[in-house]
MDTraj code that builds the backbone (N, CA, C; nanometers):
import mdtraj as md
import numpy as np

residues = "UNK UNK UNK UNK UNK UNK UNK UNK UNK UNK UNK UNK UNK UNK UNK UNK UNK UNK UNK UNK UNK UNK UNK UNK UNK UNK UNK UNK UNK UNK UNK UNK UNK UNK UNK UNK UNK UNK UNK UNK UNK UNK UNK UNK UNK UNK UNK UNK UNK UNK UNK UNK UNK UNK UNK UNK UNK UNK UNK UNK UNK UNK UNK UNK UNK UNK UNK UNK UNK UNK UNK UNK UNK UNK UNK UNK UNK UNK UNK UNK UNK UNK UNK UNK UNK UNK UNK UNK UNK UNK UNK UNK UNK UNK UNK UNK UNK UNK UNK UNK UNK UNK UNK UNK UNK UNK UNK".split()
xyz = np.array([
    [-0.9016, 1.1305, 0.3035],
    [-0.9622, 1.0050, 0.2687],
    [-1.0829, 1.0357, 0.1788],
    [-1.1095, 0.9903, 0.0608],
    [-1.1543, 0.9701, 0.0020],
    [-1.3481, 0.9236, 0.0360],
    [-1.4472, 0.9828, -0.0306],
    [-1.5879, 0.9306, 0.0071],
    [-1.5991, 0.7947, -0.0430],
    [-1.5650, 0.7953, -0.1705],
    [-1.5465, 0.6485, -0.2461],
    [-1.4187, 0.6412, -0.2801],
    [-1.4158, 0.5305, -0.3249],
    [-1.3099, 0.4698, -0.3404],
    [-1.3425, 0.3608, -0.5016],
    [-1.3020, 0.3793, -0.6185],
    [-1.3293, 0.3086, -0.7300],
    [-1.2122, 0.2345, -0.7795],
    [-1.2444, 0.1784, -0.8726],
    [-1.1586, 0.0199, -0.9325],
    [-1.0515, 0.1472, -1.0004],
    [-1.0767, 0.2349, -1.0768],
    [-1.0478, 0.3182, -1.1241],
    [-0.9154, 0.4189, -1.0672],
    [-0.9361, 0.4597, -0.9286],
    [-0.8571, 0.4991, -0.8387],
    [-0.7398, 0.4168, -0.8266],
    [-0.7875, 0.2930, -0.7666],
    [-0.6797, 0.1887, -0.7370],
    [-0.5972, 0.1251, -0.8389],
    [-0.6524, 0.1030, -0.9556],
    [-0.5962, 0.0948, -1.1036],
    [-0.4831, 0.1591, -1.1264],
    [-0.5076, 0.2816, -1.0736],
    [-0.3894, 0.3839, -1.0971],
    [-0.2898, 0.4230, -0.9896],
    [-0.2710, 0.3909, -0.8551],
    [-0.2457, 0.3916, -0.7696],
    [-0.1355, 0.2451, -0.7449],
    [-0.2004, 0.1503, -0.7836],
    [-0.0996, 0.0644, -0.7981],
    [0.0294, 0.0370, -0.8306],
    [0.0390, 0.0713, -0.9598],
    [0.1647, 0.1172, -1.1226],
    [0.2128, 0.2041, -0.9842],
    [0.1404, 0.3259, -0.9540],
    [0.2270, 0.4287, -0.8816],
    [0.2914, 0.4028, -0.7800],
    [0.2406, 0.3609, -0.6870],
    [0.3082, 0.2731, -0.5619],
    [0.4378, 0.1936, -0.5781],
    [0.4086, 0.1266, -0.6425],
    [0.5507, 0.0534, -0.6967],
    [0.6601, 0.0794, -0.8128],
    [0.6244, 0.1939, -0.8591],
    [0.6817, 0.2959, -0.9347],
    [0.7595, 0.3618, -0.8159],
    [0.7511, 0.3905, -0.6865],
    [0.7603, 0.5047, -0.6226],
    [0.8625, 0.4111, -0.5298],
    [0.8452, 0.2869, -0.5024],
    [0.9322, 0.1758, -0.4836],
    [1.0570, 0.1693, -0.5362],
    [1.0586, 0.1522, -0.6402],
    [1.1426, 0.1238, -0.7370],
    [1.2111, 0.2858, -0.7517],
    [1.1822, 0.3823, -0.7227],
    [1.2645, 0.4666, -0.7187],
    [1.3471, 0.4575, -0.5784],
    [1.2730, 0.4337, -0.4972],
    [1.4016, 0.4302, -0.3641],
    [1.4229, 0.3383, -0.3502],
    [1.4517, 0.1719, -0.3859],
    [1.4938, 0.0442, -0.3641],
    [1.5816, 0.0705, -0.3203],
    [1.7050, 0.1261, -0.4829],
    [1.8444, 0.1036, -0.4456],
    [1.9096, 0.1882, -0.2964],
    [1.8495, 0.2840, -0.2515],
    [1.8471, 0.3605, -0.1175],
    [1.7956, 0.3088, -0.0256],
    [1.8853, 0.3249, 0.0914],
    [1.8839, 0.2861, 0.1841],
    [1.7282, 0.2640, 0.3069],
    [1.6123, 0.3133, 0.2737],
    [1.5429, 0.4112, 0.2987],
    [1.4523, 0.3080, 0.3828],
    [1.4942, 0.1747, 0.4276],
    [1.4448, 0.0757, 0.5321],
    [1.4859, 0.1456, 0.6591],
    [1.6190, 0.2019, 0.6670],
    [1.6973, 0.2583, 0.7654],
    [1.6375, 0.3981, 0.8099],
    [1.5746, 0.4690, 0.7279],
    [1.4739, 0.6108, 0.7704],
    [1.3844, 0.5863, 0.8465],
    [1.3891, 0.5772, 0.9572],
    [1.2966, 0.6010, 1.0723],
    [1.1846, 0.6828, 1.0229],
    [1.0194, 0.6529, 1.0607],
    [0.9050, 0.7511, 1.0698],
    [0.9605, 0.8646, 1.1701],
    [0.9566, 0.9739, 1.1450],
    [0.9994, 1.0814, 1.3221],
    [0.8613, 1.0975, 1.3708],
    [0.7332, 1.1439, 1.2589],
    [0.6474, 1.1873, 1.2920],
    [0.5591, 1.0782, 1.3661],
    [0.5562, 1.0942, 1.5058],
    [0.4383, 0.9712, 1.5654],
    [0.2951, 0.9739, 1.5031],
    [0.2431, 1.1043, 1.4319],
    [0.0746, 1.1134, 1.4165],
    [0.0942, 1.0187, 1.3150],
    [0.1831, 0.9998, 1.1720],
    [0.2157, 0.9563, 1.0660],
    [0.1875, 0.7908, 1.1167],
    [0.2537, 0.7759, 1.1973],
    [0.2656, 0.6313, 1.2024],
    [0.1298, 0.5913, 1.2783],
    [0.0741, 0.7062, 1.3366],
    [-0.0648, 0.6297, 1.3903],
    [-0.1824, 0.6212, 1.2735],
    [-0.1415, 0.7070, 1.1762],
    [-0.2282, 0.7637, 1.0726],
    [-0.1885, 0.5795, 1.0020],
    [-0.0681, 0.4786, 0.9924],
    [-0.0498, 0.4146, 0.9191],
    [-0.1284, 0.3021, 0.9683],
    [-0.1339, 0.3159, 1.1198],
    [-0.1820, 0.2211, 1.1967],
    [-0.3505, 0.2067, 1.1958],
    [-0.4139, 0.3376, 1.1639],
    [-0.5254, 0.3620, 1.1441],
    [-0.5685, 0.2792, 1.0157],
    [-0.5153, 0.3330, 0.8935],
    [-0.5037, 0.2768, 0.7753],
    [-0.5184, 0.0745, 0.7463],
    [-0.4301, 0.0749, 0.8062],
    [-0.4351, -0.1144, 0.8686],
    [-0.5643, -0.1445, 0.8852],
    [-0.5889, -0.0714, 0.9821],
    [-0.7536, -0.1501, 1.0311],
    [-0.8244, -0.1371, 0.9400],
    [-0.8388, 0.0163, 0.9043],
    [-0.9623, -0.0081, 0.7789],
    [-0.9406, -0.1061, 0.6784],
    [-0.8281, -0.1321, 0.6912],
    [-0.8097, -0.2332, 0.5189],
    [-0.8516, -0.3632, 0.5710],
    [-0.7929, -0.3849, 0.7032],
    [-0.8424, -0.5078, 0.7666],
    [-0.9834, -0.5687, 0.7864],
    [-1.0891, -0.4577, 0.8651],
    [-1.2260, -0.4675, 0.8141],
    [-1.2518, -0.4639, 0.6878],
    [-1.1850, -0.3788, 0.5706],
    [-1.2473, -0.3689, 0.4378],
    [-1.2013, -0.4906, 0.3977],
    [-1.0883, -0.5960, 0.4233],
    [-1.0879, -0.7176, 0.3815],
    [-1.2234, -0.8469, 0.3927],
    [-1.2877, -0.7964, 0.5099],
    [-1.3961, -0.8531, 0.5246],
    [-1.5060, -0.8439, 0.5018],
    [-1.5518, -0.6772, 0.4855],
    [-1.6483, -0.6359, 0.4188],
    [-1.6618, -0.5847, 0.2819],
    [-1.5957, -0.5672, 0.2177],
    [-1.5700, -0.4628, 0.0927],
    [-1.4850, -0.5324, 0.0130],
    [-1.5497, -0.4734, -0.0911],
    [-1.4493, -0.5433, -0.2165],
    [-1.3036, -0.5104, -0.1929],
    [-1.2574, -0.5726, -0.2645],
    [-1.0391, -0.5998, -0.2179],
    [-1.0240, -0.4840, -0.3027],
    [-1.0765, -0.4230, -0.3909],
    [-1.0234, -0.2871, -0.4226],
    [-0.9896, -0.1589, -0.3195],
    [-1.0833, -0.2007, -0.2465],
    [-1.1155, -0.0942, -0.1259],
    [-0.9613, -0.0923, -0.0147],
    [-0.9354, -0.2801, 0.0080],
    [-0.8537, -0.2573, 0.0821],
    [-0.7072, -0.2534, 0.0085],
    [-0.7045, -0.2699, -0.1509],
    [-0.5212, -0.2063, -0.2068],
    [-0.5212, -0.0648, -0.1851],
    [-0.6831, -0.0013, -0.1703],
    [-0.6745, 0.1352, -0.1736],
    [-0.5664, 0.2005, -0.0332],
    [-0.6068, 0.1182, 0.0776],
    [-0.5353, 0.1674, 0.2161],
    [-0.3993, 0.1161, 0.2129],
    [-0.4111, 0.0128, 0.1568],
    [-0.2514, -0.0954, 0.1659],
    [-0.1740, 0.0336, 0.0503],
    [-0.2216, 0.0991, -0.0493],
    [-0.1075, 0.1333, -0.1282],
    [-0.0918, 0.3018, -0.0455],
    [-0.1656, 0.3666, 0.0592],
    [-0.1613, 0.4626, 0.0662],
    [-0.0403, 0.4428, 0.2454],
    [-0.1006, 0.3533, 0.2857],
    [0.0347, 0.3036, 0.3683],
    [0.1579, 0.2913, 0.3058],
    [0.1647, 0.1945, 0.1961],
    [0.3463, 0.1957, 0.1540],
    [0.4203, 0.3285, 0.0794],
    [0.2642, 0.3961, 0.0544],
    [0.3381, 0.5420, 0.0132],
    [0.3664, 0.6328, 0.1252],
    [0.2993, 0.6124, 0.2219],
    [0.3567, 0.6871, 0.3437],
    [0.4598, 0.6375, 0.4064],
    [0.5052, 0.5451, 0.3886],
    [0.6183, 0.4602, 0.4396],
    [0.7558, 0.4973, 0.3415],
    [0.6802, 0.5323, 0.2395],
    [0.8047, 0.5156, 0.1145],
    [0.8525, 0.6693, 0.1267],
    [0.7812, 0.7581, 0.1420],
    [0.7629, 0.8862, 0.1769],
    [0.8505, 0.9552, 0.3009],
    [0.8259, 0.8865, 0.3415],
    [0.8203, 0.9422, 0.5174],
    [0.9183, 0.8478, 0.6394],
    [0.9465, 0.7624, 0.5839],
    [1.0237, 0.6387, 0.6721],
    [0.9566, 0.5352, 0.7222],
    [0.9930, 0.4207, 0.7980],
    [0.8727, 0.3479, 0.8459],
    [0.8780, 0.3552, 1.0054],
    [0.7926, 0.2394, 0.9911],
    [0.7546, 0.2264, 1.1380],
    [0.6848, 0.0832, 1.2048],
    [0.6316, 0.0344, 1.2876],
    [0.6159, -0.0606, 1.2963],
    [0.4778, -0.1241, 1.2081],
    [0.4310, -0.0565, 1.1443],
    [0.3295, -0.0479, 1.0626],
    [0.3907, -0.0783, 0.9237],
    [0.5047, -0.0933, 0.9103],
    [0.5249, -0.0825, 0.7842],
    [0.5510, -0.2478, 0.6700],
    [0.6586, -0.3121, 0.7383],
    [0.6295, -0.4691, 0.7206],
    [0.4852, -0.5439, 0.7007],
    [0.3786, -0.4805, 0.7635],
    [0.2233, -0.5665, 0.7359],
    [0.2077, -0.4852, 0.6104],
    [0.2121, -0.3658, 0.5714],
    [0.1897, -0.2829, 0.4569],
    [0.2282, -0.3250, 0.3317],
    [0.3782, -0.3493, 0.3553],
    [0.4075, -0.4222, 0.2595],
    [0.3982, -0.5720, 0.2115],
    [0.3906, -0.6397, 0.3543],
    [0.3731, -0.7970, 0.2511],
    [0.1571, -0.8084, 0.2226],
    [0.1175, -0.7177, 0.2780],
    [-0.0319, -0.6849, 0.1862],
    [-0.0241, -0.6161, 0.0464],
    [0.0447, -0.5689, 0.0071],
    [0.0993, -0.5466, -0.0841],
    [0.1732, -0.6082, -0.1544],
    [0.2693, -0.6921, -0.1857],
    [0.2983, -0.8158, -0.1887],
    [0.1280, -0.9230, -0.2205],
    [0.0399, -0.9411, -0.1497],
    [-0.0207, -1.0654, -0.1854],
    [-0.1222, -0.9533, -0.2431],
    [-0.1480, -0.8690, -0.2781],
    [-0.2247, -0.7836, -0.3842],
    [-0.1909, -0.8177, -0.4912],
    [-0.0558, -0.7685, -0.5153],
    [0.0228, -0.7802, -0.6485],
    [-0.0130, -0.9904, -0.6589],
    [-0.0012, -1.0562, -0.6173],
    [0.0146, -1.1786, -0.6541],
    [-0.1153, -1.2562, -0.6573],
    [-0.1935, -1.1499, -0.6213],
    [-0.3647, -1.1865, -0.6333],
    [-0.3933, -1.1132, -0.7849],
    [-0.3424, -0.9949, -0.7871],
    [-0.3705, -0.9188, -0.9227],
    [-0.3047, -1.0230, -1.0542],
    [-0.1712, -1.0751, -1.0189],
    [-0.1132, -1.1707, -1.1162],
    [-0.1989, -1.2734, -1.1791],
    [-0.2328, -1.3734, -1.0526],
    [-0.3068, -1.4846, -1.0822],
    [-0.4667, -1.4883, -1.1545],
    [-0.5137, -1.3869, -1.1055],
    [-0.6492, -1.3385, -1.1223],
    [-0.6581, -1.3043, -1.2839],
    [-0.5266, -1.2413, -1.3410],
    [-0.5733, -1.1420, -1.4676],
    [-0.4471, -1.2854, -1.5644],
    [-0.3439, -1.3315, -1.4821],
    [-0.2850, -1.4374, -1.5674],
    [-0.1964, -1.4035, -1.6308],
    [-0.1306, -1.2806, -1.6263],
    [-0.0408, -1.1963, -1.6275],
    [0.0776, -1.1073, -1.5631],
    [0.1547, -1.0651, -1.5441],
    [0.2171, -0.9734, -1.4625],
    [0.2593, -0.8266, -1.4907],
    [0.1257, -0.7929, -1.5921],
    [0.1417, -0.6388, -1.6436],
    [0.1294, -0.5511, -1.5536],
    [0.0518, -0.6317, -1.4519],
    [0.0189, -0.4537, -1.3540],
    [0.1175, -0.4178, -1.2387],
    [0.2379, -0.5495, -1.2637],
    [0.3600, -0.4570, -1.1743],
    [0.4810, -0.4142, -1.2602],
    [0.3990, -0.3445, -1.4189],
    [0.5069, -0.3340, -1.4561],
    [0.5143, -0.2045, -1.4885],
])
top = md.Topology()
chain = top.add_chain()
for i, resn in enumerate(residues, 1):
    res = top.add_residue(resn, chain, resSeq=i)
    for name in ("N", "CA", "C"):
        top.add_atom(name, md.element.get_by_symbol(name[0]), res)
traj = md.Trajectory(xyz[None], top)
C-alpha cells in the first residue's frame, strides 16, 4: 500500500483495470474461486478503507482501493468481496463519465 495515493496514480490505474477486464471477459473467470483465504481478507480489508475514504478523502483515494480489489479479483478469482468491488467500480466509471462529459476514460 502505497504512503500517498495521487490523481496521477489512479489516472493510470483505471485504463488498466479495465483493460485487464476486458482481457478475461470472454473467460469464464466468474467461475474461479479465490483459494487463497488471506487474499480475500486482504479484499475485504481494501472495502473498508475505500468505504471510510468515501467519507473522508477525496474519491480518488477510494478508485485507488476499488481498482486494486477488481485487480485482485481479476487476478486471483473472487470471492465474496468481489460483486461490491465491482459495481464501485461501475459507479466510478459513471461518475468519471458524467463529471468529464465524455466516455474516454473507459476506453
Amino acid at each position: 500500500m502505497p504512503e500517498t495515493v495521487t490523481m496521477a496514480m489512479v489516472g493510470g490505474m483505471l485504463p488498466e483495470t479495465l483493460s485487464m477486464y476486458s482481457e478475461v471477459y470472454g473467460d469464464d473467470w466468474l467461475a474461479k474461486k479465490m483459494e487463497d483465504s488471506s487474499l480475500c481478507n486482504i479484499l475485504e480489508f481494501y472495502s473498508a478503507i475505500a468505504t471510510a475514504a468515501y467519507f473522508c478523502k477525496p474519491p480518488h483515494v477510494v478508485a485507488y482501493f476499488v481498482c486494486k480489489m477488481v485487480q485482485m479479483s481479476l487476478r486471483n478469482g473472487v470471492c465474496q468481496h468481489t460483486p461490491l468491488a465491482l459495481m464501485q467500480l461501475s459507479s466510478i466509471i459513471s461518475s468519471s463519465i458524467s463529471a468529464s462529459g465524455n466516455a474516454a476514460i473507459v476506453q
